[in-house]
CHARMM internal coordinates of N, CA and C (Angstrom, degrees):
IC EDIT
DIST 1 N 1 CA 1.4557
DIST 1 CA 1 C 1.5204
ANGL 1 N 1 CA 1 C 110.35
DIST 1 C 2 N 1.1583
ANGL 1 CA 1 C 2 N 111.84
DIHE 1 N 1 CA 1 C 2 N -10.90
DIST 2 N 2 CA 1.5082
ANGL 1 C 2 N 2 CA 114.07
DIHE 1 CA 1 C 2 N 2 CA -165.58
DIST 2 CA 2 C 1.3283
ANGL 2 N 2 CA 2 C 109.98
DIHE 1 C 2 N 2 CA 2 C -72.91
DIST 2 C 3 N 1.5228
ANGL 2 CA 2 C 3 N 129.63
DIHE 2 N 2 CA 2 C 3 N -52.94
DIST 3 N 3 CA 1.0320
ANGL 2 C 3 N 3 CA 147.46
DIHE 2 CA 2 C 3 N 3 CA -148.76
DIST 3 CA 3 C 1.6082
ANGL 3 N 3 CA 3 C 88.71
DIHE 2 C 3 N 3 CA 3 C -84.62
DIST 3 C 4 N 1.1642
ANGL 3 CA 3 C 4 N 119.61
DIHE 3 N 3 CA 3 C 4 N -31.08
DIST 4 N 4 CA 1.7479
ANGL 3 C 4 N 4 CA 111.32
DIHE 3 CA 3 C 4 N 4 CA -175.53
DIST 4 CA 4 C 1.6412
ANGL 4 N 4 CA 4 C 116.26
DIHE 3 C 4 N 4 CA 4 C -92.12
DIST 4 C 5 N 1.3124
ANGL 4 CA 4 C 5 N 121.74
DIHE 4 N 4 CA 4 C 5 N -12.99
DIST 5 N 5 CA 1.4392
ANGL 4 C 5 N 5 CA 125.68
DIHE 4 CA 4 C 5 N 5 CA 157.99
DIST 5 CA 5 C 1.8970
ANGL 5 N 5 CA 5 C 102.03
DIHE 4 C 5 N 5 CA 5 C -56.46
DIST 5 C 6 N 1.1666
ANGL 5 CA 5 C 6 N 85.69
DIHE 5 N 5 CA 5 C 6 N 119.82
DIST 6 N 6 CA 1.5655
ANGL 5 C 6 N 6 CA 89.66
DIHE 5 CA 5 C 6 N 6 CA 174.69
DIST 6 CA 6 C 1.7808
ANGL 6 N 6 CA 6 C 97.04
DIHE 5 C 6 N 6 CA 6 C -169.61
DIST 6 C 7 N 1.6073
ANGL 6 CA 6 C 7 N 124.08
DIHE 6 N 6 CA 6 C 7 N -147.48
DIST 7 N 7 CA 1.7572
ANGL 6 C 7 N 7 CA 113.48
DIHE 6 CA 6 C 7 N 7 CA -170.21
DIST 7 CA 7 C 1.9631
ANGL 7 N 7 CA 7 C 72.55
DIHE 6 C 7 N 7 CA 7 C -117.38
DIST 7 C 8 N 1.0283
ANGL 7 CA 7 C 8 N 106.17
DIHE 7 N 7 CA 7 C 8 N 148.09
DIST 8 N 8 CA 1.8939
ANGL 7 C 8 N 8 CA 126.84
DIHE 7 CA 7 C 8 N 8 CA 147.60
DIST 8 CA 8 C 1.5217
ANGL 8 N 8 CA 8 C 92.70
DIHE 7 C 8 N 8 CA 8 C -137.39
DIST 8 C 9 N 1.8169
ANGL 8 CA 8 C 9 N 75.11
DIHE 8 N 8 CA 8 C 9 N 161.57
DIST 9 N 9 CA 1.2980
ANGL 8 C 9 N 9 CA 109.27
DIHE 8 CA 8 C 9 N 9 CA 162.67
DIST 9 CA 9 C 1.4825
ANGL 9 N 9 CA 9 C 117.59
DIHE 8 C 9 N 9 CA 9 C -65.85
DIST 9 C 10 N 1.2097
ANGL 9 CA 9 C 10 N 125.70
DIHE 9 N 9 CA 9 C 10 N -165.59
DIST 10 N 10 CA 1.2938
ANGL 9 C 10 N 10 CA 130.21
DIHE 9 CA 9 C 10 N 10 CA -146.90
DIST 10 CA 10 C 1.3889
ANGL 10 N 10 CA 10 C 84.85
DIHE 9 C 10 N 10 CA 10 C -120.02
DIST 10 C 11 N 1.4836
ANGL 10 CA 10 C 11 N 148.98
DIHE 10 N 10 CA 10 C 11 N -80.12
DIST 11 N 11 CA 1.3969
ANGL 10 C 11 N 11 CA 135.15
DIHE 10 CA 10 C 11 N 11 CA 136.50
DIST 11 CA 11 C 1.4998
ANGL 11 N 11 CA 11 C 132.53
DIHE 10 C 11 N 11 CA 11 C 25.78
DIST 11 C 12 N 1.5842
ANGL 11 CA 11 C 12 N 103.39
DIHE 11 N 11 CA 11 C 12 N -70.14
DIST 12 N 12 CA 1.2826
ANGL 11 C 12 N 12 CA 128.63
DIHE 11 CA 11 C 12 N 12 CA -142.84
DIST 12 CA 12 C 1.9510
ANGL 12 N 12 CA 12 C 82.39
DIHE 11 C 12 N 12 CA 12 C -89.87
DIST 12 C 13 N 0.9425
ANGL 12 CA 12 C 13 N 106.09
DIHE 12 N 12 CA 12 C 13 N -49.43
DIST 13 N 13 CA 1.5491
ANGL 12 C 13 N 13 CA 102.23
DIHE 12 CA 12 C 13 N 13 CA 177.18
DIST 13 CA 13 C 1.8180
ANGL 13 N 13 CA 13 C 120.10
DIHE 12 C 13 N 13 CA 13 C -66.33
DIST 13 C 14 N 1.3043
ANGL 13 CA 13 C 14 N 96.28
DIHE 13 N 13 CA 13 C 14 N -37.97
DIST 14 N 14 CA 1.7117
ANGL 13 C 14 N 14 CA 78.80
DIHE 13 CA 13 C 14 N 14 CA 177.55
DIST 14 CA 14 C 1.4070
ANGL 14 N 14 CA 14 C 121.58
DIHE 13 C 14 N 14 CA 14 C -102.99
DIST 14 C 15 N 1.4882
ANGL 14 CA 14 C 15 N 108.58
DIHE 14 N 14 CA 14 C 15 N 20.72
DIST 15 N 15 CA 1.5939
ANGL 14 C 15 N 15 CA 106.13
DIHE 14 CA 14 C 15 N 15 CA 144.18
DIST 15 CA 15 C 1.2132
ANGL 15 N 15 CA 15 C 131.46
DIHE 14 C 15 N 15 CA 15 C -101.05
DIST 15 C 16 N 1.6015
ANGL 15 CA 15 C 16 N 98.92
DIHE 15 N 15 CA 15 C 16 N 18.06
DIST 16 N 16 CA 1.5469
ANGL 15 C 16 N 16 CA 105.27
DIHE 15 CA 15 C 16 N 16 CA 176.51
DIST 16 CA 16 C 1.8258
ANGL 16 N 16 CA 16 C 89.77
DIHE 15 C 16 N 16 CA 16 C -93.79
DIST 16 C 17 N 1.2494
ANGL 16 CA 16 C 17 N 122.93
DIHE 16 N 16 CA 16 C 17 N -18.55
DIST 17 N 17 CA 1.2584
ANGL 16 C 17 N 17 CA 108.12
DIHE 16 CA 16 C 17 N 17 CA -178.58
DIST 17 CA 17 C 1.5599
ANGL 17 N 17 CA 17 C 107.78
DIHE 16 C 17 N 17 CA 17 C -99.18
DIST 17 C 18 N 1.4353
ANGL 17 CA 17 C 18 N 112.14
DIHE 17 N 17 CA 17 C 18 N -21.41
DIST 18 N 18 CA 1.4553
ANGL 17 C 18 N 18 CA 106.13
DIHE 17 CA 17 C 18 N 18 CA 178.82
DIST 18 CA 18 C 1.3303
ANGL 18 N 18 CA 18 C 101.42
DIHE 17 C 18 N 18 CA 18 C -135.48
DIST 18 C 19 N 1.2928
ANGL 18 CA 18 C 19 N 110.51
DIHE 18 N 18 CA 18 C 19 N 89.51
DIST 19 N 19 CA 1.6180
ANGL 18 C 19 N 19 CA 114.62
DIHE 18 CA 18 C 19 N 19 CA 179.52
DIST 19 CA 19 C 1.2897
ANGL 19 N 19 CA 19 C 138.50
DIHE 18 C 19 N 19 CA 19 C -76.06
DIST 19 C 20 N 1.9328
ANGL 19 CA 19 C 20 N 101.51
DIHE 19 N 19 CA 19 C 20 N -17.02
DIST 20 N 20 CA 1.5834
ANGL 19 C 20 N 20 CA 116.99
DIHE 19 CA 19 C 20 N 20 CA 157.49
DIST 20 CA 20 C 1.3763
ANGL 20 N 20 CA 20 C 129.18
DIHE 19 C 20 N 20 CA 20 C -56.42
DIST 20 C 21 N 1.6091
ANGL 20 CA 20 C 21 N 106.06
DIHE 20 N 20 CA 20 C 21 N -27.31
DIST 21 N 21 CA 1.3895
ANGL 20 C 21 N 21 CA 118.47
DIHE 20 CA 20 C 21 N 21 CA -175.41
DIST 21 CA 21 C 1.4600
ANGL 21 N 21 CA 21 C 125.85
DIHE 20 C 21 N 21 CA 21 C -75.55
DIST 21 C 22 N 1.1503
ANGL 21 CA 21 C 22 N 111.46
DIHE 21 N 21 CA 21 C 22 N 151.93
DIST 22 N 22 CA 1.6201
ANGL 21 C 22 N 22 CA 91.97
DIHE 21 CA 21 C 22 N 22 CA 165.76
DIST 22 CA 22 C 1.0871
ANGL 22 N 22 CA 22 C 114.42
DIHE 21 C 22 N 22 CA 22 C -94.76
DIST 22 C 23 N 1.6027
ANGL 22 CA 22 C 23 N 105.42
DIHE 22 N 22 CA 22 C 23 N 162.13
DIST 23 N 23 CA 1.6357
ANGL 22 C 23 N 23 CA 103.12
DIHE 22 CA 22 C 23 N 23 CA -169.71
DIST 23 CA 23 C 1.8334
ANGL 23 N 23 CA 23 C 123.97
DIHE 22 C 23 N 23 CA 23 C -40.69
DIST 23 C 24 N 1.0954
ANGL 23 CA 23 C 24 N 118.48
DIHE 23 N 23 CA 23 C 24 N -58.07
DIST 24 N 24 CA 1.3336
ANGL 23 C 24 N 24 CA 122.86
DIHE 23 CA 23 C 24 N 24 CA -163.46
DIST 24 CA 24 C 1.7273
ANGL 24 N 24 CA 24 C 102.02
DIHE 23 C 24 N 24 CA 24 C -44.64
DIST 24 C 25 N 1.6792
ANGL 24 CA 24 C 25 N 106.21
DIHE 24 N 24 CA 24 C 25 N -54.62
DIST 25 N 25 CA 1.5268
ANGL 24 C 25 N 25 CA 122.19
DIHE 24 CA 24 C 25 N 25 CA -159.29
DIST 25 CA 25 C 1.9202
ANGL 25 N 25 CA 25 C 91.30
DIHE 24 C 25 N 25 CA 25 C -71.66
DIST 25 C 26 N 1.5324
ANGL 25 CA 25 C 26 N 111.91
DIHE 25 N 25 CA 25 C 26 N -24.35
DIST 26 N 26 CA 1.3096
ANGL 25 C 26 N 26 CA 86.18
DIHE 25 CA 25 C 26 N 26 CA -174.37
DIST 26 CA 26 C 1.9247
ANGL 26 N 26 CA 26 C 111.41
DIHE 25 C 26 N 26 CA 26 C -88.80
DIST 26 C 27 N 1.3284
ANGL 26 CA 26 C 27 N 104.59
DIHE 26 N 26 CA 26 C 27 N -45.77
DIST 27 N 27 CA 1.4086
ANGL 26 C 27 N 27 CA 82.05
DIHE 26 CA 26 C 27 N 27 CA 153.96
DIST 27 CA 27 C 1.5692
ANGL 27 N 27 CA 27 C 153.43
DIHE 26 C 27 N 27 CA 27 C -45.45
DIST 27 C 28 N 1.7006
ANGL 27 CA 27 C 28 N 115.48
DIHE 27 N 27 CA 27 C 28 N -30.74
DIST 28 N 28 CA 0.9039
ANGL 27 C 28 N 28 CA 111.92
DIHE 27 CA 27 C 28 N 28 CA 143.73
DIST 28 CA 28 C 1.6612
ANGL 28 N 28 CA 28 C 126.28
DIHE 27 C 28 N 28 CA 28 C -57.64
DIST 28 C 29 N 1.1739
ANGL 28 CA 28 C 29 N 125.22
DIHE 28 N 28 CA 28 C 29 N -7.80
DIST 29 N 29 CA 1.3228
ANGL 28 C 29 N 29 CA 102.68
DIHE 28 CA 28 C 29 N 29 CA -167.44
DIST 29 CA 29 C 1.6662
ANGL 29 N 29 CA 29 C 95.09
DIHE 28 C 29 N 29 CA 29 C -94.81
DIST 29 C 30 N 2.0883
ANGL 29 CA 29 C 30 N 103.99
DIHE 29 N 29 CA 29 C 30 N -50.14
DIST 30 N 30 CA 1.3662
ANGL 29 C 30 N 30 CA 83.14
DIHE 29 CA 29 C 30 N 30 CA -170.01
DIST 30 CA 30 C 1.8352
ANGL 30 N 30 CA 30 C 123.57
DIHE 29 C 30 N 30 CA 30 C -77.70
DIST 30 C 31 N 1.2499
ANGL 30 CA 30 C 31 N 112.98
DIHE 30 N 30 CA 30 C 31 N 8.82
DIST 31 N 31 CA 1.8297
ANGL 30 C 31 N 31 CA 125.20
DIHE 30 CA 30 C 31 N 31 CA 139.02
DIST 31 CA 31 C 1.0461
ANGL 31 N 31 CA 31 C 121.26
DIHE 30 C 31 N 31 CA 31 C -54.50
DIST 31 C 32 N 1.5826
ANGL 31 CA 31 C 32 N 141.00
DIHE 31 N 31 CA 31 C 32 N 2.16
DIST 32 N 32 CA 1.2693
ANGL 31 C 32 N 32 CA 146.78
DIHE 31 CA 31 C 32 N 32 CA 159.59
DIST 32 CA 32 C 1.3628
ANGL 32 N 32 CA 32 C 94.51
DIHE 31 C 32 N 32 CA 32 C -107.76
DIST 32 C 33 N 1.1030
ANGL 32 CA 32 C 33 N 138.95
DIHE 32 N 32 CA 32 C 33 N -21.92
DIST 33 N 33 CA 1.8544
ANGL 32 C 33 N 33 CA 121.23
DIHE 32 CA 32 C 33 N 33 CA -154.39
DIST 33 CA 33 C 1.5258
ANGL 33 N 33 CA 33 C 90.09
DIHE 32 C 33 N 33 CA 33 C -89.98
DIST 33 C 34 N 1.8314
ANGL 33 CA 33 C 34 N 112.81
DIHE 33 N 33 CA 33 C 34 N -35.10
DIST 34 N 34 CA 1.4582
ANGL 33 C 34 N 34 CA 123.00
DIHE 33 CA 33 C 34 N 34 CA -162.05
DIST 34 CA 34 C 2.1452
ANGL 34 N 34 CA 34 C 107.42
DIHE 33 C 34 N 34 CA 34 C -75.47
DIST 34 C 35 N 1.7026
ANGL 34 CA 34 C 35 N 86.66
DIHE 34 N 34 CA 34 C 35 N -28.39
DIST 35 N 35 CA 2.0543
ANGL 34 C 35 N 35 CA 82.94
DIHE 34 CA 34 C 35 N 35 CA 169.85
DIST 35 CA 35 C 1.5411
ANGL 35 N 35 CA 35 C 91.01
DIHE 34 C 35 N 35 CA 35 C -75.41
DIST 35 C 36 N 0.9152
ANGL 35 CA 35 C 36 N 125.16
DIHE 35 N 35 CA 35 C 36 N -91.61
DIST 36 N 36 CA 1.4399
ANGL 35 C 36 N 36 CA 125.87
DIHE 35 CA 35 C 36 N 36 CA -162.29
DIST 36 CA 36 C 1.4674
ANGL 36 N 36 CA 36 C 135.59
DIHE 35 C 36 N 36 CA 36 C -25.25
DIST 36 C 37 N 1.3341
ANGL 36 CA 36 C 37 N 114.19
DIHE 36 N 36 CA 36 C 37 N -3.07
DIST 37 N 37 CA 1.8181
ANGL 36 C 37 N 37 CA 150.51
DIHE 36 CA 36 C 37 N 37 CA -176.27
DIST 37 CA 37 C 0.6725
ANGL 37 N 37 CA 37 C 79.46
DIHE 36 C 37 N 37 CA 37 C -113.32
DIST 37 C 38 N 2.1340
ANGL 37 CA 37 C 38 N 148.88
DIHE 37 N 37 CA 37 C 38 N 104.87
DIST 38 N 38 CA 1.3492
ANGL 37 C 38 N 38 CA 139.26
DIHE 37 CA 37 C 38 N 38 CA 131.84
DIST 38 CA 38 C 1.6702
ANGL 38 N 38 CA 38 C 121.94
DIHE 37 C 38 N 38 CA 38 C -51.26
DIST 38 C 39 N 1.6191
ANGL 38 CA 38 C 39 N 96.92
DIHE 38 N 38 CA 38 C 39 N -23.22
DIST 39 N 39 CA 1.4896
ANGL 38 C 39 N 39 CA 105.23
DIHE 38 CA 38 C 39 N 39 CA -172.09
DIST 39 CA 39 C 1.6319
ANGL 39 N 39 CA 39 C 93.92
DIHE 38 C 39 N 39 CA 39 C -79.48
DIST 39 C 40 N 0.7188
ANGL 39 CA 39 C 40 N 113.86
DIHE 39 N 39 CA 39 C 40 N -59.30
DIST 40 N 40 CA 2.3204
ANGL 39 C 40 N 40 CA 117.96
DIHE 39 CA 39 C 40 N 40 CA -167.78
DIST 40 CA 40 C 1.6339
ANGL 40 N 40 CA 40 C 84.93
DIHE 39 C 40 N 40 CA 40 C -57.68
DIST 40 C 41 N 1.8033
ANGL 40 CA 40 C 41 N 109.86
DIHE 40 N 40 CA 40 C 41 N -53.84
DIST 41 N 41 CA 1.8410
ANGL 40 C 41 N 41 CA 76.90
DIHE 40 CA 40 C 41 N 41 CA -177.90
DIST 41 CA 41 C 1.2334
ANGL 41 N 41 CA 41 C 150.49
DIHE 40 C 41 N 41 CA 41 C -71.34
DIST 41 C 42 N 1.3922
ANGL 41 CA 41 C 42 N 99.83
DIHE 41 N 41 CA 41 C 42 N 0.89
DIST 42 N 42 CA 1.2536
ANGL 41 C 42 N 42 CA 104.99
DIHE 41 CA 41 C 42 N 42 CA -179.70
DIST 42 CA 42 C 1.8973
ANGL 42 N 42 CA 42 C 122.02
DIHE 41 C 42 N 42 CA 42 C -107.93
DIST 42 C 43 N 1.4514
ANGL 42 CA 42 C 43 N 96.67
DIHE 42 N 42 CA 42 C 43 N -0.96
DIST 43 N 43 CA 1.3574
ANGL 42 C 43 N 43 CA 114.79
DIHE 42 CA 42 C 43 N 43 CA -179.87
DIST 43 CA 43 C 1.5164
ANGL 43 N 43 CA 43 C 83.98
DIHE 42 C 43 N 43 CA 43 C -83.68
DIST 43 C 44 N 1.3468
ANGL 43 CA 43 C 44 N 119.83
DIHE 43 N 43 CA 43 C 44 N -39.43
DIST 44 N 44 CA 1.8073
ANGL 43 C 44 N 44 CA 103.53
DIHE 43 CA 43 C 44 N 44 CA -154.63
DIST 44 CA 44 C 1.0841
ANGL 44 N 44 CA 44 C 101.29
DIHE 43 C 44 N 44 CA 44 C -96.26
DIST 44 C 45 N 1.5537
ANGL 44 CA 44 C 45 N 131.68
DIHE 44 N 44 CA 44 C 45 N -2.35
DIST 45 N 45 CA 1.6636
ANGL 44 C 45 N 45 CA 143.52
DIHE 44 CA 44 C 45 N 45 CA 158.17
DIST 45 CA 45 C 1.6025
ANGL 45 N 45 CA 45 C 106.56
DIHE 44 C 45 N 45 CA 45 C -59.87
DIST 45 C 46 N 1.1743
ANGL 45 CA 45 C 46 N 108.07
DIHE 45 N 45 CA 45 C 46 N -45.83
DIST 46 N 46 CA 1.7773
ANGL 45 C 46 N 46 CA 112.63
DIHE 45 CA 45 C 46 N 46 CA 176.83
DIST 46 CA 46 C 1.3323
ANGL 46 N 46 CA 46 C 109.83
DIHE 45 C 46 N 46 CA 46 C -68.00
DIST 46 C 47 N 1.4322
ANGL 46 CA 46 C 47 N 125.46
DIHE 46 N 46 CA 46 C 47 N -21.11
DIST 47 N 47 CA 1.5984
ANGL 46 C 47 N 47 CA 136.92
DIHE 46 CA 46 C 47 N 47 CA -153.68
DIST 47 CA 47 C 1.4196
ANGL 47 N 47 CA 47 C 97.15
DIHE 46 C 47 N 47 CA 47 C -108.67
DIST 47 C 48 N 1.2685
ANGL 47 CA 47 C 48 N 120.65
DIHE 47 N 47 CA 47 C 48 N -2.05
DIST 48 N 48 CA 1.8279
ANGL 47 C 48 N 48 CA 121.22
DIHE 47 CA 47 C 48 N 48 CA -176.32
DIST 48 CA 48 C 1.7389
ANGL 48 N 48 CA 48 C 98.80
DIHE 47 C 48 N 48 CA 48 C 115.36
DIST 48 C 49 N 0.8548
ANGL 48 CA 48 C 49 N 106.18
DIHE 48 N 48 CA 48 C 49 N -42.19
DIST 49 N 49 CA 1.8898
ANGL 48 C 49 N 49 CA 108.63
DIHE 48 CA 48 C 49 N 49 CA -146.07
DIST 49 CA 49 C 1.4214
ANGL 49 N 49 CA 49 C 105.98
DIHE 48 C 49 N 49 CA 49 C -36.50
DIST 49 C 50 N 1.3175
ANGL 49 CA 49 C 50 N 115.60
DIHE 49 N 49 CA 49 C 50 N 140.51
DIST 50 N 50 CA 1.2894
ANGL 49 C 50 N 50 CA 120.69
DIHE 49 CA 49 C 50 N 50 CA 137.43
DIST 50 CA 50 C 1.4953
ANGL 50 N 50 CA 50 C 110.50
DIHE 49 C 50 N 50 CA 50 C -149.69
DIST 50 C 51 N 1.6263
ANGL 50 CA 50 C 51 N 98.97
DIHE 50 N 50 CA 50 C 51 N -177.69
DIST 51 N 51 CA 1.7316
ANGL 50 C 51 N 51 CA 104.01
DIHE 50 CA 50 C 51 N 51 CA -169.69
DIST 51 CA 51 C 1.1598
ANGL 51 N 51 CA 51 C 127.46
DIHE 50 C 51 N 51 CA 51 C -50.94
DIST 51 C 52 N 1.0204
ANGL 51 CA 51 C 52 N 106.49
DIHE 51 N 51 CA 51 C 52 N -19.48
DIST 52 N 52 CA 1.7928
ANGL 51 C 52 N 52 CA 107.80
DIHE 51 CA 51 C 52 N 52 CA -174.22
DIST 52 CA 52 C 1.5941
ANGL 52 N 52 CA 52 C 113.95
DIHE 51 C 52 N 52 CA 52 C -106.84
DIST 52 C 53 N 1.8816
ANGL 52 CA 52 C 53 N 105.12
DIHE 52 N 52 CA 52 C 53 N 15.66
DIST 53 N 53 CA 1.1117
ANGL 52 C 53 N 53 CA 95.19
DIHE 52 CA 52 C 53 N 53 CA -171.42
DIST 53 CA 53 C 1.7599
ANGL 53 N 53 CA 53 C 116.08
DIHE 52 C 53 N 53 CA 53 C -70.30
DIST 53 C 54 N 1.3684
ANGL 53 CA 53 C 54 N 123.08
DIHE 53 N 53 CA 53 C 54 N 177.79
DIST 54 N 54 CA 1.5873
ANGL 53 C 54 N 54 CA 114.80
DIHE 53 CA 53 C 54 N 54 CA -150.46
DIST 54 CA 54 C 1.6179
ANGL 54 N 54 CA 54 C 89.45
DIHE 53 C 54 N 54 CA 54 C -124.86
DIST 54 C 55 N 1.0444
ANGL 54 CA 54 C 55 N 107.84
DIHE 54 N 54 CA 54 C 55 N -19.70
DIST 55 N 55 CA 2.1782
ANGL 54 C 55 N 55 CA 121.61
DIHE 54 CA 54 C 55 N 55 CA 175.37
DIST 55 CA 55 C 1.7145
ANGL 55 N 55 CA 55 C 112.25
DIHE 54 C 55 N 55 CA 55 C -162.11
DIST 55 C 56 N 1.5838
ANGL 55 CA 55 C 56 N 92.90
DIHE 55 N 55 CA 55 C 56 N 152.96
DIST 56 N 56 CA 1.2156
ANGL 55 C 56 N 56 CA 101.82
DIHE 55 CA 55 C 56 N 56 CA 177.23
DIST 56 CA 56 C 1.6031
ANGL 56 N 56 CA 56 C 122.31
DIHE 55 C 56 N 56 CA 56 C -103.14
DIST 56 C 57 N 1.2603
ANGL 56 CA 56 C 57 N 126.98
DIHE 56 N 56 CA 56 C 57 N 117.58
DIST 57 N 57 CA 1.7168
ANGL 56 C 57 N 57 CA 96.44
DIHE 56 CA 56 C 57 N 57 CA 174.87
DIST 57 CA 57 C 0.9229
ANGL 57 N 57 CA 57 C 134.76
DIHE 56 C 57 N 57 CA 57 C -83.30
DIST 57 C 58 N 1.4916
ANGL 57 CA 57 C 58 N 118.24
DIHE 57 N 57 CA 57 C 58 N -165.85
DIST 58 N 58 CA 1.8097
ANGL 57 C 58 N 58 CA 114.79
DIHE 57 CA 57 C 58 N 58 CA -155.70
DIST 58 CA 58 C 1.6693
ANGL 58 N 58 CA 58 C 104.53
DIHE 57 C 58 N 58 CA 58 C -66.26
DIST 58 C 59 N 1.2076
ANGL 58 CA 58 C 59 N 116.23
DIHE 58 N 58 CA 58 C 59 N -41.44
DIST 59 N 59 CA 1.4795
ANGL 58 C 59 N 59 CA 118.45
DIHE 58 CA 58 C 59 N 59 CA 161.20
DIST 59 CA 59 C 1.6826
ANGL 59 N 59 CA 59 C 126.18
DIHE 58 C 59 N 59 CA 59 C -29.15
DIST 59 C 60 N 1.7978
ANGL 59 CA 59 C 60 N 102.98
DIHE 59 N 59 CA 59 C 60 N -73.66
DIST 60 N 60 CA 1.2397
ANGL 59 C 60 N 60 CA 94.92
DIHE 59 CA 59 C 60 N 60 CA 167.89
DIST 60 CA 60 C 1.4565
ANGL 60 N 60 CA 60 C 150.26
DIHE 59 C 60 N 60 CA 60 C -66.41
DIST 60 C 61 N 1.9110
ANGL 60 CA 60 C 61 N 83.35
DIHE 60 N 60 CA 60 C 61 N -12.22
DIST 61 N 61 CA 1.9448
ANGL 60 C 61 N 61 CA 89.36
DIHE 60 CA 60 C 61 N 61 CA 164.57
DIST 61 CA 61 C 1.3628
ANGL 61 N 61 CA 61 C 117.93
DIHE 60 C 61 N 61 CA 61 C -73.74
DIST 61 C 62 N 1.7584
ANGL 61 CA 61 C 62 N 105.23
DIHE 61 N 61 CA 61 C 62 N -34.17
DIST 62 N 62 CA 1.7104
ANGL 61 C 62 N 62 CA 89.60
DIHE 61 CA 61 C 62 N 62 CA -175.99
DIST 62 CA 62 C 1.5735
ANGL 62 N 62 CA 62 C 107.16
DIHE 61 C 62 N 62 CA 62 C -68.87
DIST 62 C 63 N 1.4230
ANGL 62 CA 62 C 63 N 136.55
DIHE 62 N 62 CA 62 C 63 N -18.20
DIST 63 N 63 CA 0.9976
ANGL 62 C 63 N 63 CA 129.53
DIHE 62 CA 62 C 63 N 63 CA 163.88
DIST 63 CA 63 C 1.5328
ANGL 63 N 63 CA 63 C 142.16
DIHE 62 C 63 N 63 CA 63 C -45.51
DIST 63 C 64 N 1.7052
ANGL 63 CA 63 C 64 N 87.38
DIHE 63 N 63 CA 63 C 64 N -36.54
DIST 64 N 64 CA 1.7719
ANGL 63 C 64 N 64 CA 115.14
DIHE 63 CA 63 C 64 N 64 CA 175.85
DIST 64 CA 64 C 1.1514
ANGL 64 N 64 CA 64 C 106.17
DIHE 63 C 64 N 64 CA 64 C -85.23
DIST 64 C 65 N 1.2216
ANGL 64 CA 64 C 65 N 122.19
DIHE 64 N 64 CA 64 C 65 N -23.96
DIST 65 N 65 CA 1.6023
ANGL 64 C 65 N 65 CA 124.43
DIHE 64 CA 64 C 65 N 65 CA 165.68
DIST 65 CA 65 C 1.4338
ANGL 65 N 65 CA 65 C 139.23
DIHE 64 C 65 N 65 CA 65 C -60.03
DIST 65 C 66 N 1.8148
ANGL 65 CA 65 C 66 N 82.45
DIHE 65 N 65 CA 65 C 66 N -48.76
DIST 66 N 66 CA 1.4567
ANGL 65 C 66 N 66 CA 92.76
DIHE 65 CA 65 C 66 N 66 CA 158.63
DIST 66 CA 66 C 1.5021
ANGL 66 N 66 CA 66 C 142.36
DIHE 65 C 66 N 66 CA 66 C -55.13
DIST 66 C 67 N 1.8370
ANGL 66 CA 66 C 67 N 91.85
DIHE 66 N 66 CA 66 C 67 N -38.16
DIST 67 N 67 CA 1.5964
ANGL 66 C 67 N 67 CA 89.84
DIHE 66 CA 66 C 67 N 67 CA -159.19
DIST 67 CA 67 C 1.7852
ANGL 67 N 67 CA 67 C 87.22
DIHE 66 C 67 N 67 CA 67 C -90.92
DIST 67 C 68 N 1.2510
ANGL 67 CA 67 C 68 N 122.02
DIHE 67 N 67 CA 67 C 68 N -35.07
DIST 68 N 68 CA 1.5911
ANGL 67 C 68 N 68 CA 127.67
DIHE 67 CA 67 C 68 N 68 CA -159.89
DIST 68 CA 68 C 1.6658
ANGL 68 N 68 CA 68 C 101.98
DIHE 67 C 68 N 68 CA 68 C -88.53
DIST 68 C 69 N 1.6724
ANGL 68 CA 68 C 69 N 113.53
DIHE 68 N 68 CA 68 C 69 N -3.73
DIST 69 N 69 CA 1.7493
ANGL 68 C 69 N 69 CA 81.48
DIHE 68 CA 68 C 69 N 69 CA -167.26
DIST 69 CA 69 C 1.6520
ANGL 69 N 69 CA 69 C 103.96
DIHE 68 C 69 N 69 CA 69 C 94.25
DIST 69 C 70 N 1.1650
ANGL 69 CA 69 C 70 N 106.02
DIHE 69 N 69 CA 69 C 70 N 140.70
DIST 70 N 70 CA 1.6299
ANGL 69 C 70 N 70 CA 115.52
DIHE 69 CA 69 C 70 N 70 CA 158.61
DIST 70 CA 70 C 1.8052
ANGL 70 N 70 CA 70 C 104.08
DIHE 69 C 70 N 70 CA 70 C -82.62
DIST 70 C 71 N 1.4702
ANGL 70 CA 70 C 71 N 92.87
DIHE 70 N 70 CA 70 C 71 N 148.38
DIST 71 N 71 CA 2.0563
ANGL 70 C 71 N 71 CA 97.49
DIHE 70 CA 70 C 71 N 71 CA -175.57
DIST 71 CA 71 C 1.4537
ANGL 71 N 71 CA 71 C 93.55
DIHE 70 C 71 N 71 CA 71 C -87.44
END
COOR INIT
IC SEED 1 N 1 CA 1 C
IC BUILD
């Protein structure tokens, strides 16, 4: 997991979890997985996050990692 904590885009990360999707539908989706995680949302509320953010940094991925699993 180490080597894959690093900053993505907002995109670029949730087709690493949903790689069938296309980008837009997969960001929307994992933007639903992140409301529904009160715990990831509110870690990534302390970390900057919000909805419209455009990338995540290396911080908030290991966060998304944590709570979701590596994709």
């Amino acid at each position: 997991m180490e080597n894959m904590i690093r900053e993505y885009g907002r995109t670029e990360l949730a087709q690493l979890y949903f790689p069938m999707l296309r980008s837009d539908s997969a960001w929307r989706k994992m933007k639903g997985w992140i409301e529904l995680n009160k715990t990831l949302k509110n870690e990534l509320l302390q970390l900057g996050y919000s909805p419209t953010v455009r990338s995540f940094t290396p911080r908030m991925v290991a966060s998304i990692f944590e709570e979701l699993g590596e994709p």
